[in-house]
C-alpha positions in Angstrom: 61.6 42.0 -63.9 59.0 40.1 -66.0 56.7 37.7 -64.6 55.6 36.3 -66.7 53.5 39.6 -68.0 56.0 41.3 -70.6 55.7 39.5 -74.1 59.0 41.8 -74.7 61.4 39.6 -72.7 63.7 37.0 -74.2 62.0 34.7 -71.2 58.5 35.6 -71.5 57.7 32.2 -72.2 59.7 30.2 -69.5 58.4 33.1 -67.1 55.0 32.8 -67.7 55.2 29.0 -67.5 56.3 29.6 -63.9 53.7 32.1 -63.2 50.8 29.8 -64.1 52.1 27.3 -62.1 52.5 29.0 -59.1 48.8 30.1 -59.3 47.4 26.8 -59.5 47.4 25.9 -55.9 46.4 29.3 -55.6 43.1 29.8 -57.7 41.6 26.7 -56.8 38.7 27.5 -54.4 38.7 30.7 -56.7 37.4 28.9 -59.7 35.8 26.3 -58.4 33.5 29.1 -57.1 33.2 30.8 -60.7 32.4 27.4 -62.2 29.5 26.7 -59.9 28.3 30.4 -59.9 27.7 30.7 -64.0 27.4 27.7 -65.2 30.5 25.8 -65.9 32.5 24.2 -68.3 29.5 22.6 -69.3 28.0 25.3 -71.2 30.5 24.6 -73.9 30.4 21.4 -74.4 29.0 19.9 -77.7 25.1 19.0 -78.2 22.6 19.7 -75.2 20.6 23.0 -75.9 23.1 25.8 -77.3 21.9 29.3 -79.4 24.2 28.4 -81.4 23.5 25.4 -83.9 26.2 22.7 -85.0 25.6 24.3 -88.1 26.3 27.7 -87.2 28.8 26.7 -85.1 30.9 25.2 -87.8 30.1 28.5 -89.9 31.9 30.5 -87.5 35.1 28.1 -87.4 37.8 28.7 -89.7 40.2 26.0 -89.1 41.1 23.2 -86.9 44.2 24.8 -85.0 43.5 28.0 -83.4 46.3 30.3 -82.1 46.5 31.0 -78.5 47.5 34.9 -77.5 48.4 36.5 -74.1 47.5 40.1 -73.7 48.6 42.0 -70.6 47.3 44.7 -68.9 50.2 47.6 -68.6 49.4 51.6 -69.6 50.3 50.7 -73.1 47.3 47.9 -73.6 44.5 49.8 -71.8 41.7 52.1 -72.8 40.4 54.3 -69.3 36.3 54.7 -69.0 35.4 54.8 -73.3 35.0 52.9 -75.9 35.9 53.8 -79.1 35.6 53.0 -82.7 38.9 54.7 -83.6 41.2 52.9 -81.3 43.9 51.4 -82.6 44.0 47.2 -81.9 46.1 45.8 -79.4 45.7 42.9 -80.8 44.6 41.0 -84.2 42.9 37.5 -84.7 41.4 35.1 -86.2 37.9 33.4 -85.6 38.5 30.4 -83.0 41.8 32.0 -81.2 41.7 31.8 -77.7 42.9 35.1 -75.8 44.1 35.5 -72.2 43.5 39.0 -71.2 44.3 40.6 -67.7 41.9 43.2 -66.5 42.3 45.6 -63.7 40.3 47.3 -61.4 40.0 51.0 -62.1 39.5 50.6 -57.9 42.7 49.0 -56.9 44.4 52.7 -55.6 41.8 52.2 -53.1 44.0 50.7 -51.4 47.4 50.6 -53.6 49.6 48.6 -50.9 47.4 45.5 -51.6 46.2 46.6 -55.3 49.0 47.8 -57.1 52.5 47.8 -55.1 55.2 45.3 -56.4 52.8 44.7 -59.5 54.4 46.1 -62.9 51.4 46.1 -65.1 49.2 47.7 -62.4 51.6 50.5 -61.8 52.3 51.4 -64.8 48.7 51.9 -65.5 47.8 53.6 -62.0 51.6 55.6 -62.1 50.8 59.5 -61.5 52.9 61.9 -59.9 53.2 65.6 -60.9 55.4 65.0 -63.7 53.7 61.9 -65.2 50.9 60.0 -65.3 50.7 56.5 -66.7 47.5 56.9 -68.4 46.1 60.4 -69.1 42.8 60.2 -70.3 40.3 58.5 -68.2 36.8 59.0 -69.6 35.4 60.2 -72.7 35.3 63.7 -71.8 37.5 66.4 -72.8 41.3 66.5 -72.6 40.7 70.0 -70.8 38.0 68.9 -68.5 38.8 70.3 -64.9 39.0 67.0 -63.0 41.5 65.6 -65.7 41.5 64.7 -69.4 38.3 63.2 -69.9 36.4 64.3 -67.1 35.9 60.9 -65.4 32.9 60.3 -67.6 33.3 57.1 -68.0 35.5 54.8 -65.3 36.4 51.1 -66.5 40.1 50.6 -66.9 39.6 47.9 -70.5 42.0 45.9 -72.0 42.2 46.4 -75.4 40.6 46.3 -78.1 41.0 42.9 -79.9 40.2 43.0 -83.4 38.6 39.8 -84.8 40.2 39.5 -88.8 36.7 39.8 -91.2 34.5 41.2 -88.9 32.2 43.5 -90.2 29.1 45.2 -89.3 25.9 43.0 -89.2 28.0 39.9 -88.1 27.5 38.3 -84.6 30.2 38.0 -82.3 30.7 35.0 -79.5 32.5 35.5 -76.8 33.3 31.8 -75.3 34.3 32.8 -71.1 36.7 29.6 -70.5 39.0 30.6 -67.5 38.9 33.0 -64.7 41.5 33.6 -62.8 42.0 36.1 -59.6 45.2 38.4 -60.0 47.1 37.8 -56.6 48.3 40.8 -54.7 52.2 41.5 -55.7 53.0 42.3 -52.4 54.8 40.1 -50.6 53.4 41.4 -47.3 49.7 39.9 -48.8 51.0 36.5 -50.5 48.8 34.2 -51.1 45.4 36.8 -51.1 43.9 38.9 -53.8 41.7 42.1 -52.9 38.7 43.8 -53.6 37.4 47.4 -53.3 33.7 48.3 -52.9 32.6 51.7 -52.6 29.1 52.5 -51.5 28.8 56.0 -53.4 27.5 59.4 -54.9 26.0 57.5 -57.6 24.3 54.5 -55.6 20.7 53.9 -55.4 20.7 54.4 -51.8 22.6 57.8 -51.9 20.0 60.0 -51.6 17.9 57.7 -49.5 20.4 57.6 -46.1 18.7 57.4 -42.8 19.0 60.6 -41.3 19.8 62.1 -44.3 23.7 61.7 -43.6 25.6 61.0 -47.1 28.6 59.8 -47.2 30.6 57.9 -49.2 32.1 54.5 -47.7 35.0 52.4 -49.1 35.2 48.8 -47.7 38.3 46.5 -48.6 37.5 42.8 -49.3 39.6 40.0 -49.2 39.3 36.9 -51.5 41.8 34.2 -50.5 43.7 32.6 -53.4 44.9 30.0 -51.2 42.8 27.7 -52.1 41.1 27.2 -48.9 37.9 29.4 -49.1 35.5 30.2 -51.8 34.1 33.2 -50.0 35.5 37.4 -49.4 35.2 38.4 -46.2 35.8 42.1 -45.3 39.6 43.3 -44.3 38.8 47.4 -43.0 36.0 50.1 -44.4 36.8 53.5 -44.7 35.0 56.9 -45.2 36.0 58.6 -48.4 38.7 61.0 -46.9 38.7 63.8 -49.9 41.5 63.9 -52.1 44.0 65.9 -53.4 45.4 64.5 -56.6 48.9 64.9 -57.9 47.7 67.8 -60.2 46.7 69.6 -57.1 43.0 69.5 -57.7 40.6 68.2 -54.9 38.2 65.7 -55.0 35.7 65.6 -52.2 33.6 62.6 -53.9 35.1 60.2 -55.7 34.5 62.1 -59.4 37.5 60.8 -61.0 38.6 57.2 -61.1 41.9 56.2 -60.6 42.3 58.7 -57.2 45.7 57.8 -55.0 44.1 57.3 -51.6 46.1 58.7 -49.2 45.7 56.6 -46.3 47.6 58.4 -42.9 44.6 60.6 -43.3 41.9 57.8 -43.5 40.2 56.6 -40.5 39.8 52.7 -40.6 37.1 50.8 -38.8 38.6 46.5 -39.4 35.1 45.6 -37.2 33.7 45.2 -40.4 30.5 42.3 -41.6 32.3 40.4 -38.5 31.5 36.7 -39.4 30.1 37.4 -42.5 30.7 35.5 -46.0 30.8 36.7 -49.1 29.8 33.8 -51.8 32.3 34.4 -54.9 30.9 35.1 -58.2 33.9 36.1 -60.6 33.0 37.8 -63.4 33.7 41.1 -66.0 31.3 43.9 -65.4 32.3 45.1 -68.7 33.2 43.6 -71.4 31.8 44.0 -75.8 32.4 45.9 -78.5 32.5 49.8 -79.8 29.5 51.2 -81.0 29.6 53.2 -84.1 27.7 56.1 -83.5 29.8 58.0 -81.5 34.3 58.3 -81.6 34.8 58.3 -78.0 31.5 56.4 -75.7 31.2 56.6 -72.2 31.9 53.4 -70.3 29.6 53.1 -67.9 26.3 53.1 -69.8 25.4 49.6 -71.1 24.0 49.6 -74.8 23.5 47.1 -77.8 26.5 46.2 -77.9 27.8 45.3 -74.3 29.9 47.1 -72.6 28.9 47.4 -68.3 25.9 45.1 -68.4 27.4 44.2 -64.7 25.5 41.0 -64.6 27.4 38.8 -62.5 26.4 35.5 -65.0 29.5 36.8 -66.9 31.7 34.5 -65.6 33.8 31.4 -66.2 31.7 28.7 -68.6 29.2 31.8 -69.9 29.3 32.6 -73.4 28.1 35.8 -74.5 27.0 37.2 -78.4 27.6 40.4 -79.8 26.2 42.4 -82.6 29.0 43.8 -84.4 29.1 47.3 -85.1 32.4 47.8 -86.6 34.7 46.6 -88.6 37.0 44.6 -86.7 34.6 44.7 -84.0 36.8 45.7 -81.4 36.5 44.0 -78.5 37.7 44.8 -74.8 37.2 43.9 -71.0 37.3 45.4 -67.9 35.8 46.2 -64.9 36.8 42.8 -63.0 34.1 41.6 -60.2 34.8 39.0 -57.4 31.1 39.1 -56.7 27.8 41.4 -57.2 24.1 41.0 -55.9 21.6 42.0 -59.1 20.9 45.5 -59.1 24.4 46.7 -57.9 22.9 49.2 -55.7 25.5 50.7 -53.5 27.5 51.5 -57.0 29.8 49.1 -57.5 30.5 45.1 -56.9 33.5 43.7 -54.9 36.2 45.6 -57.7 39.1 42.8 -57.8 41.4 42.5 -60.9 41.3 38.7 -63.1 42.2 37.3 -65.7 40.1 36.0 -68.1 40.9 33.1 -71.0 38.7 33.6 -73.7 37.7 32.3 -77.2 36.1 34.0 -79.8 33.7 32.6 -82.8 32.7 35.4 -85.7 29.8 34.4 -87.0 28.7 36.1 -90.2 25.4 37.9 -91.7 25.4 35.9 -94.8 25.2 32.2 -92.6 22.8 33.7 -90.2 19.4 33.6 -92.1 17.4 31.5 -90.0 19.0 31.4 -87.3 18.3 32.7 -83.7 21.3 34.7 -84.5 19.5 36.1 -87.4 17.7 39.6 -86.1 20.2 39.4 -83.0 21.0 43.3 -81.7 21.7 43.2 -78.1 24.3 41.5 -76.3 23.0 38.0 -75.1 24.0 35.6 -72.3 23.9 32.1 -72.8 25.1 30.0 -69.6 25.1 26.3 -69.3 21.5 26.0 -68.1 19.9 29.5 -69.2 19.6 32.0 -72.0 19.9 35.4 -70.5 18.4 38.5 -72.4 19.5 41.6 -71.5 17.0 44.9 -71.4 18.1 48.2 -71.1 15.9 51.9 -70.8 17.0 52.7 -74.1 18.2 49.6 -75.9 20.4 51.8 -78.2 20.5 55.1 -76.0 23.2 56.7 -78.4 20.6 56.5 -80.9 17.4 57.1 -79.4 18.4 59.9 -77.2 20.1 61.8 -80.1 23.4 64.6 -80.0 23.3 64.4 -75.9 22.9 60.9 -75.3 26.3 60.7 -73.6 24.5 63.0 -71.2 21.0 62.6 -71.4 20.7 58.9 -70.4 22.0 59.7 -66.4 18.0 61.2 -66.3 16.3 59.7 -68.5 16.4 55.9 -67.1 14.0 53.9 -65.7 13.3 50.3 -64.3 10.0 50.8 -66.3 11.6 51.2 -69.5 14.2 48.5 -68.6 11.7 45.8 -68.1 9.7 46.5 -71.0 12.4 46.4 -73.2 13.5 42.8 -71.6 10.0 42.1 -72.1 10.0 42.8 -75.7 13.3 41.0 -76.0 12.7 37.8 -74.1 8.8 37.8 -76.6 11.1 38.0 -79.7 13.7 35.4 -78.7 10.6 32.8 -78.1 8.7 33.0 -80.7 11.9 33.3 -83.3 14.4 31.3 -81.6 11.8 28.8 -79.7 9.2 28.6 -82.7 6.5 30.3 -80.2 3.0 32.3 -81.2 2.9 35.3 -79.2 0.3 33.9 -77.0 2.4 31.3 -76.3 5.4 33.4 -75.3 3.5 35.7 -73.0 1.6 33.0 -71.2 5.3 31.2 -70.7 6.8 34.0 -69.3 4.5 34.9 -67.3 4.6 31.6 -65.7 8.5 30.3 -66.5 10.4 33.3 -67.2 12.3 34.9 -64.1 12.7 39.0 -64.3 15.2 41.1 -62.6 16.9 43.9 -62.1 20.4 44.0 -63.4 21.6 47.4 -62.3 20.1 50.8 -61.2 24.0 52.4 -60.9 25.1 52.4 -65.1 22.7 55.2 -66.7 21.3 53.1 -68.7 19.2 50.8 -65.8 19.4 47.2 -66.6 16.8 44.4 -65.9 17.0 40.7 -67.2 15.0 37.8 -68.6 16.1 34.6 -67.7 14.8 31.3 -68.8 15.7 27.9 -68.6 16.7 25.5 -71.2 15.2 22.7 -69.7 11.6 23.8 -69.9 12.4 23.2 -74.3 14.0 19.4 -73.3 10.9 17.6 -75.2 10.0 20.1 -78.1 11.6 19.4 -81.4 10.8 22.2 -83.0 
C-alpha cells in the first residue's frame, strides 16, 4: 500500500498529503531540536552576512517559480557505499527546485523490527534472502568480492543522484538544508518513536585502545521520540556484535559488510543502558555532495573535495552547504542520516536514524563567479546562520594526491596533522579572499577568533574544522 512514498500510485498525491500531516504532531520537538542545533531558518533569510552575495545569488536563480519534487528512498532510487560519475540520475532539475529526499540508514537491520518492518521503501532496499537481494552491490569493490559485490568498501546507503540541468565542471553548487524530518518506525508495535543504531566498532578510534585489551564490537539501540514531547534519544538496549551468517551463507564475525540481517534470538541484550542519561538531538546527513571525476565507482566513506561523509553534525536543518562541481550534472546524493554526533565520531558512527530532508538547490556558474568568494572555491563549505565552516581533510583531494591506490591508500595514510593544516590553509585563504585580509591579519585572527576541531578520526580521510563567526566582520565594510 502507498503512503504516501510511491510516486507510481494514482493516489500519491492525496496519500502523501495525509502522511505529512500525520507527522506534524509527530516531528515537533524533533525539529525544533535541528533548528536550534545548526542554525535555523535564519541562515536563509535575505541580507545579514551570507557567502553568497545578492548578486550572486540572483546569478544562480533562474526563475521566479521553482518546481517542488519528492524522491523516495526504495532499492530502485539508492546507490549502496559509492559514488559515482556514471550513475544514471534519479532525478533531473532545474536551479532553485526544491527536493524532498528520504534517506536511510545503512544501520537500520540492526535492529529490523524497529528499522525496517512494515516500512515498504526500507525493505525493499534492506530485502535479502537466498534467492534475492534488494540491492546487490554495496561498496565500490568488486562484484566478486568474497563478502558480497562490492566488498563493503564503502557503507552509506544514498539517495540518488540528482542532476542539476547546466551544471558543469568549475560551477559551484548550493545546497540550501530547509527541512528535517525523522522517519517514524512503521511498526505499529513502536508508533509514535523513530530509532537509531550506534555501533562502537573495528574501525573506531578507541578500538585498539580497550582497557584490558578486550575488543569487541558493541551495538546500542537509541530511541528518539517523534511525539513531540522530548528533544533528546535516550538508549532502548546494547548489544555485543553476535557474528553473522548472512543469507549467502558467508560469516561475518565483525561487522565487514553493511546491511547485515541481525539475528537477534542469538543476541544477548543488556536494556540497563546510559540509565538517566540524555542524548541532545542534532539531526543531520553524515553524507551528502557530489561525484568526483577521477575515479567510476568512489568509496563512500572517505570525505574529499567534493563532499560526501564530512560527518559534521552542523549539516542540519537551516545549514547551507557549497559544492565544487566536478561533473556534469553534478550529481548529487545523500545519505548516511544522523540524529546526533559529538565532533570526532570516535566510536565509528553517530546515533544512525533514517530522515528526510527538504532541500533546495542554487547552481551557480564559473563565468558569474570572478570575484567572488565563490571564485577559487574547491572544497565543500558550511555556511550556518551564525558561522562559516571550512572543512580540512588529510588529503584535500586524496583521489588525486595519493594516485592509482587512493581508494586504498588513504585508510594509512591519515592524520590529524595533515587535517589541521589543510583547515589551516583553507580557513587563511577564505580570510584574506573572502574577508579582504593580509596574511598577517588572518593568522593573528585565527589564532585569537577562529575555533579548530576535529571533525572525524573514523572516515579515512580524518577531518578537522575551522569555524568562525560572522559576527566578528559586523562593522567592516570591506
Amino acid at each position: 500500500m502507498c503512503l504516501g512514498d510511491d510516486p507510481t500510485c494514482a493516489a500519491f498525491a492525496e496519500h502523501r498529503l495525509r502522511y505529512r500531516r500525520d507527522m506534524q504532531p509527530e516531528r515537533r520537538a524533533f525539529l525544533k531540536s535541528g533548528f536550534v542545533a545548526s542554525g535555523g531558518a535564519a541562515a536563509l533569510a535575505a541580507g545579514g552576512l551570507s557567502l553568497v552575495s545578492p548578486a550572486v545569488a540572483e546569478a544562480g536563480r533562474t526563475s521566479a517559480a521553482h518546481a517542488a519534487h519528492h524522491l523516495p528512498a526504495t532499492a530502485e532510487t539508492v546507490h549502496w557505499g559509492y559514488f559515482s560519475k556514471t550513475l544514471k540520475p534519479r532525478i533531473e532539475i532545474a536551479s532553485g527546485d526544491y527536493v524532498t529526499i528520504e534517506t536511510l540508514t545503512h544501520h537500520a537491520n540492526d535492529d529490523a523490527e524497529r528499522m525496517v518492518t512494515g516500512d515498504p521503501g526500507a525493505e525493499s532496499v534492506f530485502l535479502w534472502t537466498k534467492d534475492k537481494k534488494g540491492v546487490a552491490r554495496r561498496g565500490a569493490g568488486p562484484e566478486d568480492a568474497k563478502l558480497g559485490p562490492g566488498g563493503g568498501l564503502g557503507v552509506h546507503i544514498c539517495t540518488g543522484p540528482v542532476a542539476i540541468r547546466g551544471a558543469e565542471p568549475g560551477d559551484v553548487l548550493e545546497v540550501r538544508i530547509l527541512d528535517v524530518a525523522p522517519r517514524p518506525s512503521a511498526n505499529p508495535k513502536f508508533k509514535g518513536s523513530t530509532f537509531g543504531s550506534n555501533a562502537a566498532a573495528w574501525w573506531g578510534y578507541h578500538y585498539n585502545d580497550m582497557l584490558e585489551g578486550k575488543k569487541r564490537e558493541i551495538v546500542t539501540i537509541y530511541e528518539v521520540d517523534a511525539g513531540g514531547e522530548r528533544d533528546w534519544a535516550k538508549a532502548v538496549y546494547s548489544f555485543p556484535w553476535p557474528g553473522v551468517t548472512d543469507p549467502d551463507g558467508v560469516l561475518h564475525s565483525i561487522i565487514d559488510y553493511p546491511g547485515l540481517p541481525v539475528d537477534h534470538t542469538k543476541t544477548k541484550r543488556t536494556y540497563d543502558v546510559l540509565k538517566g542519561i540524555r542524548v541532545p538531538i542534532r539531526p543531520h546527513f553524515g553524507t551528502m555532495g557530489l561525484a568526483p571525476a577521477e575515479a567510476d565507482m568512489v568509496n563512500s566513506i572517505p570525505p574529499s573535495y567534493t563532499g560526501g561523509n564530512i560527518d559534521n553534525w552542523r549539516i542540519g536543518k537551516g545549514a547551507t552547504m557549497y559544492y565544487p562541481v566536478a561533473v556534469p550534472g553534478a550529481l548529487f546524493s545523500v545519505g548516511d542520516p544522523h540524529a546526533s554526533q559529538g565532533d570526532s565520531e570516535l566510536c565509528g558512527t553517530a546515533i544512525e536514524c533514517s530522515l528526510t530532508g527538504t532541500f533546495q538547490f542554487i547552481l551557480h556558474k564559473k563565468a558569474a563567479l570572478a570575484g567572488t568568494p565563490l571564485e577559487a572555491l574547491d572544497f565543500p563549505m558550511i555556511e550556518t546562520r551564525d558561522e562559516w565552516v571550512l572543512s580540512g581533510f588529510s588529503y584535500p583531494n586524496y583521489l588525486r594526491d595519493l594516485g592509482p591506490e587512493a581508494q586504498s591508500a588513504i585508510f594509512q595514510k591519515s592524520s590529524l596533522d595533515l587535517a589541521m593544516r589543510d583547515a589551516f590553509r583553507k580557513m587563511r585563504s577564505f580570510l584574506m579572499h573572502a574577508k579582504g585580509l593580509t596574511e598577517d591579519e588572518a593568522i593573528s585572527l585565527m589564532s585569537i577568533a577562529v575555533d579548530f576541531g576535529i571533525t572525524q578520526v573514523v572516515d579515512g580521510n580524518w577531518g578537522v574544522h575551522a569555524i568562525v563567526k560572522k559576527a566578528i566582520f559586523s562593522e567592516r565594510t570591506a
